[in-house]
C-alpha positions in Angstrom: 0.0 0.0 0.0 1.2 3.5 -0.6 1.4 6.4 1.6 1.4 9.5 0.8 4.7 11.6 2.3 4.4 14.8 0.9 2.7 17.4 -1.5 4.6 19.5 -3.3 2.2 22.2 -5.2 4.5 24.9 -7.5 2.3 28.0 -9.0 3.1 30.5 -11.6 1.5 33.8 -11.3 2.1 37.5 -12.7 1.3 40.3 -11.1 1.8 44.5 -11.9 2.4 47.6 -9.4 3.5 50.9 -10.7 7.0 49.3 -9.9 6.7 46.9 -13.0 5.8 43.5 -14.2 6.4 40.4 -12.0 6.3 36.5 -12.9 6.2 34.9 -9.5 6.9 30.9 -9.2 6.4 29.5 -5.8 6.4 26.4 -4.4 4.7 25.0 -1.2 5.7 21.5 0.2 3.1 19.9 2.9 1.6 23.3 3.5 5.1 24.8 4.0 6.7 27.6 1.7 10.1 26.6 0.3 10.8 28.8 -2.7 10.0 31.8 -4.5 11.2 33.0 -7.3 10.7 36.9 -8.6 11.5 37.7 -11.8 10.5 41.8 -12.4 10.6 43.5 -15.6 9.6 47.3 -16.8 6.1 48.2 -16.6 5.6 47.9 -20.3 6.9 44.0 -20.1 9.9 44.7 -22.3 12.6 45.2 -20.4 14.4 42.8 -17.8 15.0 44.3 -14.5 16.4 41.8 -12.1 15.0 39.0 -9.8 14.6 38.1 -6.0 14.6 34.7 -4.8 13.5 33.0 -1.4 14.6 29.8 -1.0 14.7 27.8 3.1 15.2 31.1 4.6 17.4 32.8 2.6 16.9 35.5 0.1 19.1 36.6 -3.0 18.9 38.7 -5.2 20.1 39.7 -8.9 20.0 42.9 -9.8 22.3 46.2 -12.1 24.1 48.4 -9.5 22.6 51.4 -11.1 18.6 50.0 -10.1 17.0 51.4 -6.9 15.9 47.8 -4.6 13.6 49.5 -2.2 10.6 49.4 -4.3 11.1 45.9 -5.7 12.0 44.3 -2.3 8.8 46.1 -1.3 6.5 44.6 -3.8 8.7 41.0 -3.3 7.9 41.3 0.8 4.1 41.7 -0.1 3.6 39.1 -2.7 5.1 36.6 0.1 3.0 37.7 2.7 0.1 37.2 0.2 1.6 33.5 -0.5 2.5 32.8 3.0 -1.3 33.7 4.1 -2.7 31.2 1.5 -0.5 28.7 1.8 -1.4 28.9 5.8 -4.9 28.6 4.8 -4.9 25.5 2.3 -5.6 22.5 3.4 -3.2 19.7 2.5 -4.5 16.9 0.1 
């Protein structure tokens, strides 16, 4: 008989804020948030800007010297809370 160990569920979003465009890939394993990857880009969608990723507790981040992080950190700490508070809310399968 098998028994089930784990689920791993991995979702691809986009989002926009007057910052730019985001694709957002996260995943959550057993109900627990392991990785999130943040890839933003200029508001018209053209132009890569850099990318944040969250992975077991540690953040990194890619990014040109000359590009102000404040307001990309900012949007990156609000679509985790948004992820962390419906991860927290999703019953496991």
């Amino acid at each position: 008989m098998m028994q089930l160990t784990s689920v791993t569920v991995i979702k691809n979003l986009t989002a926009k804020t007057e910052n730019g465009n985001y694709q957002i890939e996260h995943h959550v394993v057993s109900g627990i948030l392991q990785k999130v990857s943040v890839t933003a880009f200029s508001s018209d969608g053209e132009q890569f800007i850099g990318s944040i990723n969250l992975e077991n507790g540690t953040t990194s981040c890619s990014f040109p010297t000359e590009v102000r992080l404040t307001p990309y950190f900012e949007d990156f700490d609000s679509f985790v809370a948004e992820i962390k508070a419906e991860a927290e809310n999703t019953p496991e399968q």
